[in-house]
C-alpha positions as a Markdown table, in Angstrom:
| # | Residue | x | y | z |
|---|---|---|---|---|
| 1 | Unk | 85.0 | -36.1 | 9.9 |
| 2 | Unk | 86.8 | -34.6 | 6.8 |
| 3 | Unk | 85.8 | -31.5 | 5.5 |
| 4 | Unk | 83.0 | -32.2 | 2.7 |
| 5 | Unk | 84.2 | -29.7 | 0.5 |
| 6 | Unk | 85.3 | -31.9 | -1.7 |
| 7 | Unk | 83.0 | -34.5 | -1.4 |
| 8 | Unk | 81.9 | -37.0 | -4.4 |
| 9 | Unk | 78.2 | -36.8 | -4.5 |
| 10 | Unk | 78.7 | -40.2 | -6.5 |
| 11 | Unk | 79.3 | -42.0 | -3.0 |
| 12 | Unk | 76.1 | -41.9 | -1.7 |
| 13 | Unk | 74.8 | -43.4 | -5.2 |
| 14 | Unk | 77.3 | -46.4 | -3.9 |
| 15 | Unk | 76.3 | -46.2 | -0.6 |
| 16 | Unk | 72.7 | -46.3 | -1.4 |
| 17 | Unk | 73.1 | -50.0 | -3.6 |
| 18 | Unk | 74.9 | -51.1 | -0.5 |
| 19 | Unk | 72.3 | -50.5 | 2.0 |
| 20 | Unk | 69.7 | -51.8 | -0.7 |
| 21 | Unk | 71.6 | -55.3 | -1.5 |
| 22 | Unk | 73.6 | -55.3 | 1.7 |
| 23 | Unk | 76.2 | -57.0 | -1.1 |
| 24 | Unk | 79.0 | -55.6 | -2.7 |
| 25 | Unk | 78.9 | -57.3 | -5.9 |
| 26 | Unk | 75.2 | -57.1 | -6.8 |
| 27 | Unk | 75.3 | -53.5 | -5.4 |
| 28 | Unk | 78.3 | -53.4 | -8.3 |
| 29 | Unk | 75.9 | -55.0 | -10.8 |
| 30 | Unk | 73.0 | -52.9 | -10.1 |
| 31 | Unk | 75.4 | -49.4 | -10.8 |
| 32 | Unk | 77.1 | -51.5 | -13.9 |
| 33 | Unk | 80.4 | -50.7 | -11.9 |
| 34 | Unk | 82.9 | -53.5 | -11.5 |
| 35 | Unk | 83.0 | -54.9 | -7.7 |
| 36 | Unk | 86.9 | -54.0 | -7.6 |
| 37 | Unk | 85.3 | -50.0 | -8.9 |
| 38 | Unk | 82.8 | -50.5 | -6.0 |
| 39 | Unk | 85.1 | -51.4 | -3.3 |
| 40 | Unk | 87.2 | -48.6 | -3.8 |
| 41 | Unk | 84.4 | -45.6 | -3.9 |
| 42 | Unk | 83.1 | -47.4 | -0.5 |
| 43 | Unk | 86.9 | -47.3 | 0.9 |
| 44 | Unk | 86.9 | -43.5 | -0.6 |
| 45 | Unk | 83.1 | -42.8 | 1.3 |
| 46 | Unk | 84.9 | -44.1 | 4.5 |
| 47 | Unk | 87.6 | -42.3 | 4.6 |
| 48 | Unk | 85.9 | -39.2 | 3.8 |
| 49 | Unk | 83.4 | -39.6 | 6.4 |
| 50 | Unk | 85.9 | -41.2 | 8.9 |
| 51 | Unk | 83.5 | -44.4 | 9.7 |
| 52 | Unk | 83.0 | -47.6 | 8.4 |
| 53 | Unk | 79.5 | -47.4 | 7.4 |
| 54 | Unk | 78.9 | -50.9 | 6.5 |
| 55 | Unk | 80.5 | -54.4 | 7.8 |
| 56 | Unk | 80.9 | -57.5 | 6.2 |
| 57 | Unk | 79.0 | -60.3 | 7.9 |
| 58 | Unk | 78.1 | -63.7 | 7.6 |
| 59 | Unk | 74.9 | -62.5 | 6.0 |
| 60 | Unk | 75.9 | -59.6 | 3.9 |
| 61 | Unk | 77.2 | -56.1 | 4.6 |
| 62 | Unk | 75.4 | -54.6 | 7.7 |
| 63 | Unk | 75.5 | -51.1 | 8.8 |
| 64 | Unk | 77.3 | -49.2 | 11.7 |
| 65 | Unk | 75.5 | -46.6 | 14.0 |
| 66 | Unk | 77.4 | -44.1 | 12.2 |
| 67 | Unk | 75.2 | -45.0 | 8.8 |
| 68 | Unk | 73.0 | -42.6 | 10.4 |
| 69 | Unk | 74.8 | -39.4 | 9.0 |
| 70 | Unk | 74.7 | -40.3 | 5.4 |
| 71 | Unk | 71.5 | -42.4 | 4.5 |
| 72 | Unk | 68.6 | -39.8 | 4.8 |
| 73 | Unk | 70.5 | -38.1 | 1.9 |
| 74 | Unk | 70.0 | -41.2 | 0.0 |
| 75 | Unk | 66.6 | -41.4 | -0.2 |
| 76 | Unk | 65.8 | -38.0 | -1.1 |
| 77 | Unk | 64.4 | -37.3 | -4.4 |
């Protein structure tokens, strides 16, 4: 994993309309971001945290093991 130091808090807004509409457009739609915007935070959240989070399947995106590490800090409010 990358240092956070520099982390984008604004990921895990992204990450958490992913793993609500396990679908990259309507996650887009739901953040009023385009899906082109979307796709690129999610390639920036992988990168930072050096796992693919999320796969693309025949039934929408479904999340790795590694998901783990970043969606408790979702749902904290």
């Amino acid at each position: 994993m990358r240092s956070l130091r520099h982390f984008d808090l604004n990921l895990l807004l992204v990450f958490e309309a992913l793993m609500r509409e396990r679908h990259v457009t309507r996650a887009a739609e739901m953040l009023h971001l385009s899906q082109p915007a979307l796709s690129h935070a999610l390639k920036r959240l992988r990168e930072s945290l050096d796992d693919p989070l999320l796969v693309r399947t025949e039934n929408g995106m479904q999340p790795t093991p590694g998901h783990s590490r970043c969606y408790p800090w979702c749902n904290r409010r």
